[in-house]
Rosetta silent file (secondary structure, phi, psi, omega in degrees, C-alpha in Angstrom):
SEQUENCE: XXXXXXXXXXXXXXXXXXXXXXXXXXXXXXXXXXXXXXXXXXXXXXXXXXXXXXXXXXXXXXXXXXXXXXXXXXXXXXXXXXXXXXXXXXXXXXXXXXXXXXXXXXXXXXXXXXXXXXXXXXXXXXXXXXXXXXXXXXXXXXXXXXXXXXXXXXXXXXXXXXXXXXXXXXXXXXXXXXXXXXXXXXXXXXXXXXXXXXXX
SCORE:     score description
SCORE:     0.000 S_00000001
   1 L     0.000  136.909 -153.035 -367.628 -122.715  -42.134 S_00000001
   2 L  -100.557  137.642 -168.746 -363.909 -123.844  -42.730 S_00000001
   3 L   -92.541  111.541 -164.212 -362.454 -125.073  -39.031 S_00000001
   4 L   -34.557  153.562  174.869 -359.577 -123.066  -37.995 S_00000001
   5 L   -97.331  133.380  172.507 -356.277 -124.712  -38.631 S_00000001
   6 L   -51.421  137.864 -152.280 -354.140 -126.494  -35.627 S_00000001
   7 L   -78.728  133.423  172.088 -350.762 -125.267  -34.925 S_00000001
   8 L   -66.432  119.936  156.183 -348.159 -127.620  -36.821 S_00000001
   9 H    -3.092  -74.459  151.549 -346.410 -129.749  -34.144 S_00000001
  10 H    11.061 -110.630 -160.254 -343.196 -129.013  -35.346 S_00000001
  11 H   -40.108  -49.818 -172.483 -343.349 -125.678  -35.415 S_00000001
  12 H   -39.505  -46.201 -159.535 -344.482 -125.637  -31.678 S_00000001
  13 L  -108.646   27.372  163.430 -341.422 -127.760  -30.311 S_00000001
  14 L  -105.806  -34.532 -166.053 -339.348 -125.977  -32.661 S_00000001
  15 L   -91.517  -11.283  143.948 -340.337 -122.575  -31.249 S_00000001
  16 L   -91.286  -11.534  164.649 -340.031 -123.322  -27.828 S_00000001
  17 H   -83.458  -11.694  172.549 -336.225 -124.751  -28.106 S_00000001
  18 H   -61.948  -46.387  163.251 -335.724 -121.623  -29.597 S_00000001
  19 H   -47.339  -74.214 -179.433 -337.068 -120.175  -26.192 S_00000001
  20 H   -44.427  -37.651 -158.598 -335.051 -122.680  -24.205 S_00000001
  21 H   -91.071  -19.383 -171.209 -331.908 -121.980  -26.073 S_00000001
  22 H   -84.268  -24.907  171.280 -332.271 -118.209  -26.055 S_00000001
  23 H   -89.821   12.772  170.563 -332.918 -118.201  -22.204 S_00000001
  24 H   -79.412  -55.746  168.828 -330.115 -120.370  -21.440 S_00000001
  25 H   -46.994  -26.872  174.801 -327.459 -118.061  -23.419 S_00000001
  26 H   -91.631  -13.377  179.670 -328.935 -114.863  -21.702 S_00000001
  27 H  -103.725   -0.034 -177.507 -328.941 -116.660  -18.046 S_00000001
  28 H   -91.527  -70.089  150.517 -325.571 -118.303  -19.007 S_00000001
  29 H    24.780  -91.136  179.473 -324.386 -114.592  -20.064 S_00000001
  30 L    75.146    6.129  169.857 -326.159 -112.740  -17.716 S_00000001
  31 L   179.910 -178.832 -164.580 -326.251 -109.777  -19.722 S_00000001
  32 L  -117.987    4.450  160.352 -325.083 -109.394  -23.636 S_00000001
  33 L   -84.797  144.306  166.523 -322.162 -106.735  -22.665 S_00000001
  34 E   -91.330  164.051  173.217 -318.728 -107.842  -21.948 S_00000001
  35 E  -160.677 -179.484 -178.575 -316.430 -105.362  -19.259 S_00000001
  36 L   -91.326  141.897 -139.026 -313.870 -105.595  -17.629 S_00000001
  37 L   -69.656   -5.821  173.455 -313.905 -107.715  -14.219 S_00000001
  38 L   -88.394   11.745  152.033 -314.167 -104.761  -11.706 S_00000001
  39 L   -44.427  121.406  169.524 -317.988 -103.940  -13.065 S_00000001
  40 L   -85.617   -2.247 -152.499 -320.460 -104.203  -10.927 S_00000001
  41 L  -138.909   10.603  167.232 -323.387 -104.090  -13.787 S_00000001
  42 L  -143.512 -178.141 -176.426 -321.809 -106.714  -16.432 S_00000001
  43 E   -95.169  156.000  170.758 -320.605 -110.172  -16.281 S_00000001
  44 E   -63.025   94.677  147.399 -315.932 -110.840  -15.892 S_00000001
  45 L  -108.629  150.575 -162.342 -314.595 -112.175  -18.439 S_00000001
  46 L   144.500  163.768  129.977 -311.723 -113.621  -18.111 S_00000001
  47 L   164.837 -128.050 -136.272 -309.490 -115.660  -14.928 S_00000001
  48 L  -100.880  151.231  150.655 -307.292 -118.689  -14.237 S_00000001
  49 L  -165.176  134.614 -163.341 -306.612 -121.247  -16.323 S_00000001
  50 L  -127.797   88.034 -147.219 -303.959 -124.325  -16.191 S_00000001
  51 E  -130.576 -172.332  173.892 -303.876 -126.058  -19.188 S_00000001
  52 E  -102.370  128.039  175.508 -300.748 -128.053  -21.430 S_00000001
  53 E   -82.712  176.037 -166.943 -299.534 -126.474  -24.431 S_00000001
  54 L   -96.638   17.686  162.509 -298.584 -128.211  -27.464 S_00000001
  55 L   -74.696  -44.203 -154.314 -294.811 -128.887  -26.429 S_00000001
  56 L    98.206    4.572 -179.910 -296.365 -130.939  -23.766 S_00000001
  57 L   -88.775  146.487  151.130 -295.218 -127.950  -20.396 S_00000001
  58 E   -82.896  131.247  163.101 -297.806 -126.818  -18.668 S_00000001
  59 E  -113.562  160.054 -170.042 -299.045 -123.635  -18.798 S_00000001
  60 L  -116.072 -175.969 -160.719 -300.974 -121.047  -16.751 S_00000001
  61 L  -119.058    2.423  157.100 -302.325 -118.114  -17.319 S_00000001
  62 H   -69.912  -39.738  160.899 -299.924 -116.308  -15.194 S_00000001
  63 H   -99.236   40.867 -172.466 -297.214 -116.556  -16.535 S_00000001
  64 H   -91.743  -21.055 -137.494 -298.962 -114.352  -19.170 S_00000001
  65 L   -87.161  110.561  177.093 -298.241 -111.366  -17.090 S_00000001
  66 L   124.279  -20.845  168.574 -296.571 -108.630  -18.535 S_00000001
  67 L   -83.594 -178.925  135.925 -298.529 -109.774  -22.099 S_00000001
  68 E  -106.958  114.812 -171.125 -301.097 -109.296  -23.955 S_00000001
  69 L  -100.874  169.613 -166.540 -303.125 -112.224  -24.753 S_00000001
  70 E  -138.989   83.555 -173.037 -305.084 -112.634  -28.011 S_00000001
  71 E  -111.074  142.804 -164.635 -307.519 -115.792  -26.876 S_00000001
  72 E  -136.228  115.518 -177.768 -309.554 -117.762  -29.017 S_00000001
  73 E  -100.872  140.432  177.423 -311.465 -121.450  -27.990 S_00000001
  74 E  -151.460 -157.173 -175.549 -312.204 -123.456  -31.372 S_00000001
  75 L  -152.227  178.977  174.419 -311.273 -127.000  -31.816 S_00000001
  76 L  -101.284   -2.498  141.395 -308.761 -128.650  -35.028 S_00000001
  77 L  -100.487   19.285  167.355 -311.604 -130.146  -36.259 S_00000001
  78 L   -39.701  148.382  173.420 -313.788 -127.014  -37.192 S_00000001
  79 L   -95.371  -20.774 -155.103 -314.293 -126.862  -40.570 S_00000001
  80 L  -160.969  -56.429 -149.856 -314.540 -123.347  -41.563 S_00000001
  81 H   -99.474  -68.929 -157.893 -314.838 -120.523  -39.008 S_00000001
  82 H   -70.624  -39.658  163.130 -311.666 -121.402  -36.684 S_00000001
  83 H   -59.228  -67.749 -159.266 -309.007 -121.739  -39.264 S_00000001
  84 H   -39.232  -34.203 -158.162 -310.260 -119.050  -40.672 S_00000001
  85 H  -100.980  -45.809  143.764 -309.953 -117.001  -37.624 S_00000001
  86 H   -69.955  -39.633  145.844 -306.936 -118.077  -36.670 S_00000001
  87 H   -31.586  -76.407 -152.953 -305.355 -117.248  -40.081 S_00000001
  88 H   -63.752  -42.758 -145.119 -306.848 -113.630  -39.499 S_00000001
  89 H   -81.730  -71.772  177.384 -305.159 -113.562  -35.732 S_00000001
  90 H   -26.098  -57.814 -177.276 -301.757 -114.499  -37.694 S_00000001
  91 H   -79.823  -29.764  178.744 -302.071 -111.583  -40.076 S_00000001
  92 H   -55.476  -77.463  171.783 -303.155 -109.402  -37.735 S_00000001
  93 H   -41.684  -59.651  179.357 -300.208 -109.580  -35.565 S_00000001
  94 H   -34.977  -44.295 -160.544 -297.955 -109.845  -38.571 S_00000001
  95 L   -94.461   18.416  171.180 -299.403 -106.438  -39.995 S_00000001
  96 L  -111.223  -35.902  176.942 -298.227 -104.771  -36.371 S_00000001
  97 H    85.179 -131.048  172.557 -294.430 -105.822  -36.654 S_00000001
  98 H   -70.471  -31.501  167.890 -292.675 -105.034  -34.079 S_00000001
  99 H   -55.193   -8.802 -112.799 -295.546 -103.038  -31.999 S_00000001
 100 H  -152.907  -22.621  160.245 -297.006 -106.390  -31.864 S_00000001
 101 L   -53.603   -8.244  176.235 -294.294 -108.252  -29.968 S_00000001
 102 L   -79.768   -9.352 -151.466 -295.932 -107.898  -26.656 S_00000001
 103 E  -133.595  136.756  177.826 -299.150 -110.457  -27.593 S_00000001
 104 L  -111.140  151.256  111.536 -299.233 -113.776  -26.989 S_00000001
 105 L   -42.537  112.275  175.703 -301.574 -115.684  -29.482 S_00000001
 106 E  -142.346  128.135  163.566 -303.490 -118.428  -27.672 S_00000001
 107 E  -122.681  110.486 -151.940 -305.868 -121.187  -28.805 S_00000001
 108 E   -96.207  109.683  159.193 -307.667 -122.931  -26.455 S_00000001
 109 E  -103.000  153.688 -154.343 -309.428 -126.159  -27.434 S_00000001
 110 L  -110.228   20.725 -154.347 -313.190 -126.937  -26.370 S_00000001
 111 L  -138.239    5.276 -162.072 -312.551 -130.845  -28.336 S_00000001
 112 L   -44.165   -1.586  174.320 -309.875 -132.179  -25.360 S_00000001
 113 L   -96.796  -44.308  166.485 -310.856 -135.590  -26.164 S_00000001
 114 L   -91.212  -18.212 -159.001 -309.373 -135.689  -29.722 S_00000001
 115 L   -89.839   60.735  166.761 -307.262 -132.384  -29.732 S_00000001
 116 L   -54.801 -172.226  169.923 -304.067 -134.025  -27.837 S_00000001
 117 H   -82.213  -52.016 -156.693 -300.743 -132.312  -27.919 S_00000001
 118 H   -60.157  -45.868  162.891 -299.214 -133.991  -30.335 S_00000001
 119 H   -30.887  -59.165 -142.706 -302.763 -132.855  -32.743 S_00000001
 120 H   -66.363  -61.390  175.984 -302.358 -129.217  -31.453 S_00000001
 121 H    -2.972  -72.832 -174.239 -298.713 -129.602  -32.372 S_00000001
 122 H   -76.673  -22.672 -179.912 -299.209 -130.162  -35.875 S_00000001
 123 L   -54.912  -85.673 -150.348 -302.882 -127.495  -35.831 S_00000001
 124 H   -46.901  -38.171 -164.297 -300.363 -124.699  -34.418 S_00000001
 125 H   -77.080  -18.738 -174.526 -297.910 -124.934  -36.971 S_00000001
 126 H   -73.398  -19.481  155.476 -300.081 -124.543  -39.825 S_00000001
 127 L  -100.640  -95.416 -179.281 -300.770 -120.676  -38.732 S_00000001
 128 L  -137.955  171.914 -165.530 -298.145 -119.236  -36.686 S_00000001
 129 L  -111.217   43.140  140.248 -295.140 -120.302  -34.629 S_00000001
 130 L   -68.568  -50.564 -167.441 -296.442 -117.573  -32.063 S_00000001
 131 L   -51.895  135.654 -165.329 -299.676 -119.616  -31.379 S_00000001
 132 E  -133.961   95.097  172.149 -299.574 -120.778  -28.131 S_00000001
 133 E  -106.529  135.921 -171.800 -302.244 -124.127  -28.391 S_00000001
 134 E  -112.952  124.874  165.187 -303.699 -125.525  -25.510 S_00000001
 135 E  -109.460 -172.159 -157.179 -305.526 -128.837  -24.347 S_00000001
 136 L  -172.394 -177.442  165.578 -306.341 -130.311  -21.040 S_00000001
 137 L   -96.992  139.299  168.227 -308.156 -132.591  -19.070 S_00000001
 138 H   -44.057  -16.426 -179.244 -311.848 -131.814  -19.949 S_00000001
 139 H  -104.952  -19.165  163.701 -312.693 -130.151  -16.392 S_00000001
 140 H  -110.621   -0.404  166.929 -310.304 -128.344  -16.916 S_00000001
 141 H   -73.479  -13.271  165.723 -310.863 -126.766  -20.365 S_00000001
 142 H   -60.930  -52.330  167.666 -314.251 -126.716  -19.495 S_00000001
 143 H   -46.314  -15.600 -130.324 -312.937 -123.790  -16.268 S_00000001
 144 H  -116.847  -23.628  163.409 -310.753 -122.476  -18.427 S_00000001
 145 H   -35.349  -77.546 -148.663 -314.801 -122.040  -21.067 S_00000001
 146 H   -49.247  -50.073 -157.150 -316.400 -120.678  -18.080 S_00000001
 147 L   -77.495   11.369 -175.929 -314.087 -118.180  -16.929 S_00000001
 148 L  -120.760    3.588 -175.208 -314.090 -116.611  -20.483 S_00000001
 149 L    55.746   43.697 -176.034 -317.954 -117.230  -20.870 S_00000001
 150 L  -105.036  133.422  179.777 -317.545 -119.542  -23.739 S_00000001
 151 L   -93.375  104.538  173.127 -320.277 -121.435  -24.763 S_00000001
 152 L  -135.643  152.645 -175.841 -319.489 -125.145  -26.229 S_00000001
 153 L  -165.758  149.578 -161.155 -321.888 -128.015  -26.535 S_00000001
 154 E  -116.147  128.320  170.816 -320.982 -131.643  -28.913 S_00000001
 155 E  -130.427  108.266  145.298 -323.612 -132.823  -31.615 S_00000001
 156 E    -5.610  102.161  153.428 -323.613 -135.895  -32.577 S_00000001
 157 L   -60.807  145.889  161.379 -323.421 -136.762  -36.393 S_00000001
 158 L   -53.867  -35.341  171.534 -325.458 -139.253  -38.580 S_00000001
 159 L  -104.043   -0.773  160.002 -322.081 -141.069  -39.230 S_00000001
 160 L   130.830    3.273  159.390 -320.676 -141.525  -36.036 S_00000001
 161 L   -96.531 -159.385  155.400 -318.728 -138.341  -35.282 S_00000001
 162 E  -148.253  167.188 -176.650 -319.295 -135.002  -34.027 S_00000001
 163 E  -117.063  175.718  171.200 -318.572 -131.197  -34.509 S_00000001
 164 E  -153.004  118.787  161.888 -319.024 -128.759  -31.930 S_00000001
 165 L   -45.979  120.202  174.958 -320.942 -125.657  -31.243 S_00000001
 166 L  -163.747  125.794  131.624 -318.967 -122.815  -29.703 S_00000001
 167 L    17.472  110.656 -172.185 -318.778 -119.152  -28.849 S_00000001
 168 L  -115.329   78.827 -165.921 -315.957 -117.755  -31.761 S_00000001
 169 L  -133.285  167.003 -157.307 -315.418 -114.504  -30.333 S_00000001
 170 E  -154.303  129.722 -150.474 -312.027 -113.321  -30.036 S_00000001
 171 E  -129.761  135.856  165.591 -310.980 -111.865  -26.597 S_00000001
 172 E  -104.106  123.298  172.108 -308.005 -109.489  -26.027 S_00000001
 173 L   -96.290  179.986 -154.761 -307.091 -109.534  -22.399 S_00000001
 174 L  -123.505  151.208 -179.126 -304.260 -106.625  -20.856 S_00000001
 175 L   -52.188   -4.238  156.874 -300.748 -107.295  -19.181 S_00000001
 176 L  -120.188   67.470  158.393 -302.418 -108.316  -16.000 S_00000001
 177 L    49.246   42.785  154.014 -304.950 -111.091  -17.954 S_00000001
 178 L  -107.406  128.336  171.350 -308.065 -108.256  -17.799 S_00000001
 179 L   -74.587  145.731 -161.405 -310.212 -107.848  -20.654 S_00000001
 180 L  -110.988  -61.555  162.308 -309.996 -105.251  -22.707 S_00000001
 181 E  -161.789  179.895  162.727 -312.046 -106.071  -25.739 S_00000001
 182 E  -136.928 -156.418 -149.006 -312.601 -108.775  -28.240 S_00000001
 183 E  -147.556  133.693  175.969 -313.260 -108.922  -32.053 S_00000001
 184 L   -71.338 -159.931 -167.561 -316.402 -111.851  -34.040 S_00000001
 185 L  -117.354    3.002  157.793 -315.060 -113.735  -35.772 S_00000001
 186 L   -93.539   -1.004  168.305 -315.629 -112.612  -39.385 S_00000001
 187 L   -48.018  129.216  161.085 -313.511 -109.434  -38.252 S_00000001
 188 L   -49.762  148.140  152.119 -310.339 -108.338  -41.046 S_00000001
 189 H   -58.399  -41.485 -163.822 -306.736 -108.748  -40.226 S_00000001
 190 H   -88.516  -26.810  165.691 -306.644 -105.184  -40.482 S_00000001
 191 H   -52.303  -41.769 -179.170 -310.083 -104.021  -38.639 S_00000001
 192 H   -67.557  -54.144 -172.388 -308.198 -106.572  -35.381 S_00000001
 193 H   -58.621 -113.332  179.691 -304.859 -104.846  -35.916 S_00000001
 194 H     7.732  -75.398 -145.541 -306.284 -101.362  -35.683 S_00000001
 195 H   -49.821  -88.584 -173.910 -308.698 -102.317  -32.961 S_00000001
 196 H   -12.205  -41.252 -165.424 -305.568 -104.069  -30.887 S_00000001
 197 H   -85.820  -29.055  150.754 -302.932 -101.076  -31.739 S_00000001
 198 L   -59.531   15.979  159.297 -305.483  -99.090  -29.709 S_00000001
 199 L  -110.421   19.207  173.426 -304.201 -100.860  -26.600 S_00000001
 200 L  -121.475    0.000    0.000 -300.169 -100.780  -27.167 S_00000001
């Protein structure tokens, strides 16, 4: 009689980080709708945040008021998904024209130990000279994560860098900094534009 076979090792401790990782994102979450922050039955996204732009002023998220922001956390050394996404932001706005003058463009980086200003500087210009890019001190782009429920975490490379996992979601917030909706991150310029020109 052939002796049942033992569960491959692996597979075990692969299939419980799988576990681990899916109940950290649903307790970091807390639910998998976004709303706006006076819900009582979803999680805020959204709030404060006091970071440097890539002139070197500081800015807040206050003196947003009266915009519309269009906010996005990547980093300048993504490879693929955040240019791309910022490109798409760029065209988006572009394909509203003048309706479209109200929205600030903001990119947020989750990478503050290489993404100085003078980096963003040179990032920002390569997409539009709307984009309003921001760094920090690490505690506080990490506040600036939380209060938008962005998810970033640094993995180590085999040659001695790293990349970084992070939440690409694309958040519109409303003329007093509430959110309104966001957009993935494989979204058209024109499927954002649409969505957005239902809020102006």
């Amino acid at each position: 009689m052939a002796r049942p076979k033992r569960p491959d090792l692996r597979s075990l401790i692969l299939g419980l980080a799988a576990i681990a990782a899916a109940a950290f994102v649903l307790n970091y979450f807390g639910t998998w709708k976004l709303s706006p922050p006076d819900s009582e039955t979803t999680v805020a996204i959204g709030g404060p945040f006091s970071l440097t732009d890539q002139d070197g002023k500081k800015r807040s998220d206050a003196e947003f008021r009266g915009k519309i922001m269009l906010v996005y956390f990547g980093y300048t050394d993504c490879p693929d998904v955040c240019p791309l996404t910022l490109q798409n932001m760029g065209a988006a706005l572009n394909s509203l024209g003048d309706k479209g003058q109200s929205i600030v463009p903001i990119f947020i980086t989750v990478d503050p130990e290489r993404d100085t200003v003078a980096k963003m500087k040179e990032y920002a210009a390569r997409f539009s000279p709307r984009l309003v890019a921001l760094t920090g001190a690490p505690d506080d782009v990490a506040a600036a994560a939380k209060a938008y429920r962005v998810y970033y975490a640094k993995h180590e490379e085999s040659g001695g860098g790293y990349s970084i996992d992070h939440t690409s979601l694309i958040y519109l917030m409303d003329r007093d900094g509430r959110y309104l909706t966001h957009f993935s991150p494989d979204v058209s310029p024109q499927d954002m534009a649409a969505g957005i020109a239902n809020y102006l």
